[in-house]
N, C-alpha and C positions, 0 to 999 in steps of 0.2 A: 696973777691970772694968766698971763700971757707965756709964763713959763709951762704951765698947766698945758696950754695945748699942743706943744711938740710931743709932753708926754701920750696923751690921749690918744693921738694922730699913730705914733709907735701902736702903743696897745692894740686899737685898734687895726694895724698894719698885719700884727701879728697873728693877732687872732683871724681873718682874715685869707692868710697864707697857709697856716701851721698846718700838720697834716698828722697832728695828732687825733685821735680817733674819734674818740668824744670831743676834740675842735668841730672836726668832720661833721661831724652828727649834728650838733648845736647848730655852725652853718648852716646844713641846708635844712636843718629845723625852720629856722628864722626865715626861709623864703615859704616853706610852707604855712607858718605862724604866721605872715602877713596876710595870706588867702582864707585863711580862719579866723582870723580876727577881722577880716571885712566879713566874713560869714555870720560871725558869733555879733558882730554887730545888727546886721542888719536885718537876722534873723531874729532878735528881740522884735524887730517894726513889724514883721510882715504874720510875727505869731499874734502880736497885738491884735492886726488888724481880723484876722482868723477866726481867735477866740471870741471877739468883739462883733464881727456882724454873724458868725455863723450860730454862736451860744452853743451853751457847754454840751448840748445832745448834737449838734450839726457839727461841729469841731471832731465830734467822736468819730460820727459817722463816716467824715474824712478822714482823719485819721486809721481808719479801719481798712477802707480803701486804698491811700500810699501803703499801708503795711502790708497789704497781704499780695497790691503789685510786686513789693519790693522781697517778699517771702519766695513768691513767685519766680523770680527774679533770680533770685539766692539759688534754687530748685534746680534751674535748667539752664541758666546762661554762665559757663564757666566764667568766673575771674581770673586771666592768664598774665595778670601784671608780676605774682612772682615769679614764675614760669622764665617769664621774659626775664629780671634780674638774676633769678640762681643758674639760669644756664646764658645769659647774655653776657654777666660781666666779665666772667673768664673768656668768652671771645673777645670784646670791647682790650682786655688787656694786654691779651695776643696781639690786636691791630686785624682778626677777621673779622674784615666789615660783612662782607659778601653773607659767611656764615652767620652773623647777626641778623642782617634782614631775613634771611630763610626761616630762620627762626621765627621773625616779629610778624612775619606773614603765615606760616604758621599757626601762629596763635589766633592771629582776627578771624582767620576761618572757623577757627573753634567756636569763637566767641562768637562769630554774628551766625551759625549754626544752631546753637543754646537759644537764641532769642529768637530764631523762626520756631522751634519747640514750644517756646513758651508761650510766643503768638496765638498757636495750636491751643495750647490751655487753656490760655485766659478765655477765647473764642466760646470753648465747653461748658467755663466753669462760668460765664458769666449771670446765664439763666437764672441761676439757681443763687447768687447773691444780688439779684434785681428781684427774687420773690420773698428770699429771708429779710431785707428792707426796705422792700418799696420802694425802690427808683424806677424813677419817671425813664418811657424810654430818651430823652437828649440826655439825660445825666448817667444812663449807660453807655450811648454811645460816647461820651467824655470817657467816661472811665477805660473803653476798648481801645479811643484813640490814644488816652495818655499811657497806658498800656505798651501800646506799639511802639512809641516813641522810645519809652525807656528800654523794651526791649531788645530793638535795634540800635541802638546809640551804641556803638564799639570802643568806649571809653576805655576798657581796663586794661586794652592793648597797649595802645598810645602813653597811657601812665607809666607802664611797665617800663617801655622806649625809653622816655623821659629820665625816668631813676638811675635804668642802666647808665645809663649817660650821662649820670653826674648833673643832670637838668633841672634844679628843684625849682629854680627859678619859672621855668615856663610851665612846667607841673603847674605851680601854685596861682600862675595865670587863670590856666584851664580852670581848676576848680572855684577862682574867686567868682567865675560869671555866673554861677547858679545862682547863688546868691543875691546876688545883682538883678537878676530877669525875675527874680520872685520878689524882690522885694518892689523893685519896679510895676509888675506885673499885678500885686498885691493891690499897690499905692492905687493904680487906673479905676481898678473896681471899686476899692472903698470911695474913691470919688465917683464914680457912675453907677453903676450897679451891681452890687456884689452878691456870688452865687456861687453855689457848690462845682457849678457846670464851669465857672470863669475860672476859678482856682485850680481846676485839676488840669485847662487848657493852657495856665501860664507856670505849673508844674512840669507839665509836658515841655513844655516849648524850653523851660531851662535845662532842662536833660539836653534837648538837640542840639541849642545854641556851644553848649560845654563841649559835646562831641566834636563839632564841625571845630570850636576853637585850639582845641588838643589835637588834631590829624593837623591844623595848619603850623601848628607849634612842630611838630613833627616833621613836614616836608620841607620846612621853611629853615632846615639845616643844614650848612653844609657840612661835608664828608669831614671830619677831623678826629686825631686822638682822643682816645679817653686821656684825661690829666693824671691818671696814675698809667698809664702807658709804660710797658717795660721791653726794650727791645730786645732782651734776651730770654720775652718770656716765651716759654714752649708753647707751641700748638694744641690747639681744644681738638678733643675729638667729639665731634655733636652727639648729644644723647641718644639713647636707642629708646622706640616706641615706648616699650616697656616701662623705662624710667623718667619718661616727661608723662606720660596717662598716668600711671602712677602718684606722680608728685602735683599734677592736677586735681587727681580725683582725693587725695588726703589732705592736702590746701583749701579745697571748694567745700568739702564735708566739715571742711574744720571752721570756714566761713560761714556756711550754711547754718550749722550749729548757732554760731553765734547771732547772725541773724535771723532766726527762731526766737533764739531766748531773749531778744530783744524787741522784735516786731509781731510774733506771733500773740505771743502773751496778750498785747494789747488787742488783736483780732477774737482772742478767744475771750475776753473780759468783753467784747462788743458784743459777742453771740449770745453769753450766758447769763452775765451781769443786767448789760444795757449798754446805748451809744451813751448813755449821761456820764454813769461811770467809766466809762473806755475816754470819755475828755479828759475828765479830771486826772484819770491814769498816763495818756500821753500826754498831758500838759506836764507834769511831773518826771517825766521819764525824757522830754523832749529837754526839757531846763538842763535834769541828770547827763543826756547827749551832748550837750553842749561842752561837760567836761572830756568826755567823752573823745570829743574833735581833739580836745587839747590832747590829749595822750598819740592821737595815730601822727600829730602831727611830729611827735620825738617818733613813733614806734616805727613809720615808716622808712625815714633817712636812716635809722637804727639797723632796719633789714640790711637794706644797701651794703652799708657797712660790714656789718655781720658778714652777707656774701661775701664780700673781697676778702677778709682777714681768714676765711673757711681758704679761698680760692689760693691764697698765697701760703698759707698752712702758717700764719704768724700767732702760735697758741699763748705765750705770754702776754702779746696787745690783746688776743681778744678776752681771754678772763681778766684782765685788768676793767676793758671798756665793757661787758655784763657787770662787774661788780659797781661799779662807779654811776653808772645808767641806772643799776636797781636803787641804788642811795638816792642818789638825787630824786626819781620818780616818785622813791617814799616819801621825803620830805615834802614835795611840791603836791601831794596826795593829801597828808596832815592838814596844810595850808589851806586846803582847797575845801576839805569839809566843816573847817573851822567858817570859812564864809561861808559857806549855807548856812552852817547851825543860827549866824548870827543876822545873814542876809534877807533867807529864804523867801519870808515872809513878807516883806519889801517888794523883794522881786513878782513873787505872784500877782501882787495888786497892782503895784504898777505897768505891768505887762498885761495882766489879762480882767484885774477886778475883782473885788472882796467876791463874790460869789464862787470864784474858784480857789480860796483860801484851802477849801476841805482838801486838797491837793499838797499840803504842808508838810505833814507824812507823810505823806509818798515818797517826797521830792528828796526827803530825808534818809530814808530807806533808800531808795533807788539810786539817789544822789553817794551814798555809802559804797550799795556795790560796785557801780561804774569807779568809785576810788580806789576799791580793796583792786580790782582790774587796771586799774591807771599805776597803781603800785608794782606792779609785775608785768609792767609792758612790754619790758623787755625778753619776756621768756619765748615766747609765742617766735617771735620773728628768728630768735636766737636756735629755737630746734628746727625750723623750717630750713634756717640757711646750713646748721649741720648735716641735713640730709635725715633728719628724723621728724616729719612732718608729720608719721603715724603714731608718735607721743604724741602733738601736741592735740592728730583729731582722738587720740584715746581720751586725753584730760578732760575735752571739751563736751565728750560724749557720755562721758560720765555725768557730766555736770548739766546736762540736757536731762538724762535719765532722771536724774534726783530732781528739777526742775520739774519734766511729767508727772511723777510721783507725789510730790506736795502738793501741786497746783491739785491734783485732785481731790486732796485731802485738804486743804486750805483754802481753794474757794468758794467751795458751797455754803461753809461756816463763818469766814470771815470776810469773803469778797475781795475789793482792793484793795484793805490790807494785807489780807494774807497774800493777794499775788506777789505782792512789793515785800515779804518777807520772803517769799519763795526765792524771788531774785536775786537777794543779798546771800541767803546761805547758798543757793547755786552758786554764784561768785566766791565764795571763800574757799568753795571744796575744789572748784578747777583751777584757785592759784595756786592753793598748795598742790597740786597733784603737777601743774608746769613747774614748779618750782622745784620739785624735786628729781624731775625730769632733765633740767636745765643745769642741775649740779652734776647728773651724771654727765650730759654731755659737754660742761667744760672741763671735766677733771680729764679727759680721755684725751691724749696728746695729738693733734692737730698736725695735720702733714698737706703738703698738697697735691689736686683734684690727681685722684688716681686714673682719668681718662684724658691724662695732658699725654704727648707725645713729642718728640722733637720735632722741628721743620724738615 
């Protein structure tokens, strides 16, 4: 045994140091995999408690609410976290710092711009879903406030920061705290008194808590290399207007899309269906999210990556590291639906109670397509960082269309199952349409960033 642990100590050593691609990846996977799995923990407690005092029509009705702040959200508050990696790392490896912050400052203006927009919205749009369900005015003004919170919270900045810089570790700080204030926040009401008005107030407050924790992880840095730092790398020349709006607005559309077909659906199954079925629909599609988490948690450190192997024009490492990433993602996709198939049912009852069984199918179907998505993680981040961001909003918008189109041919006749098939064949037709997108753009020989210049 004792021999055993010099070995281990090596391996470990190694893996650790290697700066091989997918080591890389894997790495700062594992700091973000820690902040997810305190998520994915403690998100089991605090849906309990949810589904448990709210029942399955007040669970909906929440859920209707985050989804369509969070739709909202998607609409007008740009995400500039890759923004900030596709044009920060090639500075980071320059050594311009200067040029890095203009950048990162740059971006928060954008973003916290997006969310006085949206402020404006929600403001308009609230009348009119306080008379379609009947909320009391305090549980409007909850919803305005929690509204505000997330809309100003400058999170996607500071992430962006983080990545560039090789930071996964304080990254996966920042996101462990939502987590944490919600389930906390949860715990207080189920022992006092719990309400729709309580829930949307310790939703909010985890938004802000994350924000302020992510800007202190940020200034609480001092000045140093990037650890791939090259001192004879050339000079970045900063992008021009043209190609950061650009690669914003194909990024955000391509995000947007996705949060549509994820949070929309369940807003429009509230409208048409009912809040009883919009429960049982995000109980099922929240369980399916949870795999979900696991895939951004490879997809994201994967971008990173991607960026710098674009940045250094290394085309052998990087279709080695797409193909390797897609293998593994498959298998671990296989794995993952085989425990639902065998789990599922476990799970619903012990989380939220036989009453939300009807939720089994769903969890099944939707649980499928977030996998057939978790299988092809890698494409998405993979044309963003080649600089083809308008593949991947073309795939995605295709797969919105065909989404719109069934949904309205599927749920007048079938309801929540049909939305939850809608889901699955939208998800098969945008992997293959990134996937064939992704082979064009690793087959094309890779050089590096043609706006480098010498010092």
């Amino acid at each position: 045994m004792e021999k055993l642990k010099p070995v281990s100590r090596n391996m470990l050593s190694k893996w650790s140091s290697s700066e091989d691609s997918l080591a890389r990846v894997f790495r700062n996977s594992s700091w973000l995999f820690s902040a997810k799995g305190v998520g994915a923990l403690l998100s089991i407690f605090y849906l309990a408690i949810l589904t448990r005092t709210l029942g399955v029509a007040g669970f909906g009705e929440f859920m209707v609410i985050v989804g369509a702040v969070q739709v909202l959200t998607a609409i007008l508050k740009l995400q500039t976290w890759q923004a900030v990696v596709q044009f920060g790392v090639p500075y980071l490896l320059a050594g311009q710092h200067q040029e890095f912050r203009k950048l990162s400052a740059q971006n928060f203006w954008i973003e916290l711009l997006g969310g006085l927009a949206a402020c404006g919205a929600l403001w308009l749009m609230l009348p009119y879903g306080a008379s379609q369900f009947g909320w009391s005015n305090p549980v409007a003004q909850a919803i305005m406030g929690y509204g505000v919170i997330v809309f100003l919270s400058v999170r996607s900045t500071p992430i962006g920061i983080l990545r560039a810089q090789d930071r996964f570790g304080g990254n996966a700080f920042g996101d462990a705290i939502i987590p944490i204030v919600r389930f906390a926040g949860a715990l207080i009401l189920f022992l006092t008194t719990p309400s729709m008005t309580g829930f949307l107030i310790v939703w909010g407050l985890s938004e802000f808590v994350s924000f302020v924790v992510m800007w202190l992880m940020v200034w609480l840095r001092e000045e140093t290399d990037h650890p791939l730092r090259n001192a004879s790398a050339l000079a970045v020349a900063p992008p021009s207007r043209k190609e950061l709006l650009a690669f914003l607005l194909f990024t955000n559309l391509a995000y947007l899309i996705s949060v549509v077909r994820e949070r929309l659906v369940v807003v429009i199954v509230g409208f048409f269906v009912g809040p009883a079925a919009a429960g049982l629909f995000r109980l099922a599609d929240q369980l399916a999210n949870s795999l979900n988490r696991l895939s951004e948690v490879f997809a994201r450190p994967l971008f990173a990556e991607l960026s710098r192997l674009f940045a250094i024009g290394q085309s052998r490492e990087l279709r080695a590291l797409f193909w390797r990433s897609l293998k593994a993602s498959a298998i671990s996709g296989g794995v993952l639906f085989i425990g639902l198939l065998l789990l599922g049912k476990y799970i619903i009852v012990l989380i939220s109670g036989p009453e939300y069984l009807a939720a089994f199918p769903l969890l099944l179907l939707l649980g499928a397509a977030t996998i057939i998505s978790l299988a092809g993680l890698g494409l998405e981040p993979l044309l963003q960082a080649a600089g083809r961001a308008r593949n991947a909003l073309v795939a995605r918008l295709v797969g919105l269309v065909a989404l719109g189109l069934l949904m309205i041919a599927f749920l007048p006749t079938f309801g929540t199952i049909g939305a939850a098939w809608v889901m699955l064949i939208s998800a098969i037709l945008t992997t293959i349409m990134l996937f064939v997108s992704s082979r064009s753009a690793i087959r094309k020989p890779q050089h590096p960033a043609p706006n480098s210049r010498k010092s």
